[in-house]
N, C-alpha and C positions, 0 to 999 in steps of 0.2 A: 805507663802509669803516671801520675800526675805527681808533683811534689807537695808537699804540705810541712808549709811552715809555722800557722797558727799551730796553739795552744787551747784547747784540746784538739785532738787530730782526730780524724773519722776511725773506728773502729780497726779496719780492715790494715789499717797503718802500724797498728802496734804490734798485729799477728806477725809482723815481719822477721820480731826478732822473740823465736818462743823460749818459756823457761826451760832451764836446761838443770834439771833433777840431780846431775853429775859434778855442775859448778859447785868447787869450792875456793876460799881465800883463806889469807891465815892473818890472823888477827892477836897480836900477845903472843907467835908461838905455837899458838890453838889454830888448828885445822877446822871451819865453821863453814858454812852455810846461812842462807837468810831465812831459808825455812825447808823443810822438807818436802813439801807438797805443796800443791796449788790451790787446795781445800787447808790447808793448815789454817789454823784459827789465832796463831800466837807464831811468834818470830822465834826463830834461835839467837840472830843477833840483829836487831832491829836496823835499817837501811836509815842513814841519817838524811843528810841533803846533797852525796854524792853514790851513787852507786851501780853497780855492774848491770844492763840492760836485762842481760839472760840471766841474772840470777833472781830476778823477780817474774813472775806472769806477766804476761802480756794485760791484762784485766786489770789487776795492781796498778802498771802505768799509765793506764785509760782512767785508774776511779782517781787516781793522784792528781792529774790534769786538770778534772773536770772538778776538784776539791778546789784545787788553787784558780780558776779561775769562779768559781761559785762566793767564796769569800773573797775575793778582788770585787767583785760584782756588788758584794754586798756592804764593803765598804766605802763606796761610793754611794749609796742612799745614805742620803743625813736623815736627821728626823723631824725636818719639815717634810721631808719627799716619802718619809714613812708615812706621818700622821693625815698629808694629803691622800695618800694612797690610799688610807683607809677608810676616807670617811667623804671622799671626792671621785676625782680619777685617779689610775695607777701612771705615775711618772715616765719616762723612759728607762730608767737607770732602775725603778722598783720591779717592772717588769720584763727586766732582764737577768734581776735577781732569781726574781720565783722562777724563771723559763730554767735557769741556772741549776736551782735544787729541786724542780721537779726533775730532772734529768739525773740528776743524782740518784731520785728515790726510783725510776726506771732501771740505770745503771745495778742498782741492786738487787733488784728482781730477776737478770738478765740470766742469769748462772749462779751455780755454787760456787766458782770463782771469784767472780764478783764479791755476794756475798762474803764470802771468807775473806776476801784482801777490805774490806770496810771493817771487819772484826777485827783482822790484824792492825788495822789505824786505830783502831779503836782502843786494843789491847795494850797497845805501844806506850811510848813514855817521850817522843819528839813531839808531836801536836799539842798543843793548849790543849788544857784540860774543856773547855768548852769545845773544841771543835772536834773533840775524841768524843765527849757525852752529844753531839749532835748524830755525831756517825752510826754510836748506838740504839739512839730513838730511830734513825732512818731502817737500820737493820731490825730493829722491834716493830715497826710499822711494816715491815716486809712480812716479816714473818708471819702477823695477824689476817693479813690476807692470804696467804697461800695458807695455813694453816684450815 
């Protein structure tokens, strides 16, 4: 098997280390978990910017990747290479953006996995409040098509 050390990493890489429903930590004293399920929609205790492999999904750390490198992407378009994009040709950097969260909005269709860990970014209180209300138009946009 091949090593992979970009950010996002292919799918197949993350199934390596699955959630483990049994992990817990203790936290204050208190015996926690980060969620109960893999469809859980909301955290127990939400996973800040250090956290245990197997105690999140495998899917969770595929949409987390592919989040962080979609706004790395996107703050690299200024808004000349926006207003070009839109009204000329798309840039390099513009069209690496979109390639970025359309992958995301696929990501989200992928599984109820999926789904559920965008809701949980979403749900959570670490993310900007903009990058949590993008997450929930993405999962609203999911759902109006399979619906």
């Amino acid at each position: 098997m091949e090593t992979v050390d970009a950010i996002p990493r292919p799918s197949w890489w993350y199934q390596k280390e699955p959630f483990d429903p049994n992990f817990t930590f203790v936290i204050d004293g208190r015996v926690t978990r980060y969620m109960d399920s893999p469809i859980a929609e909301k955290y127990n205790f939400e996973p800040i910017d250090r956290f245990f492999a197997v105690g999140l999904p495998p899917e969770e750390r595929e949409v987390r990747d592919h989040l962080l490198l979609a706004h790395t992407l996107r703050n690299r378009v200024t808004r000349w290479a926006f207003w070009w994009s839109q009204f000329f040709r798309e840039t390099g950097n513009y069209k690496a953006c979109r390639r970025a969260f359309n992958h995301l909005e696929v990501l989200c269709a992928t599984s109820l996995e999926h789904r559920a860990a965008f809701l949980r970014m979403a749900n959570g209180d670490v993310f900007p409040l903009g990058i949590r209300l993008e997450l929930k138009k993405i999962v609203t946009r999911r759902d109006r098509i399979i619906c």
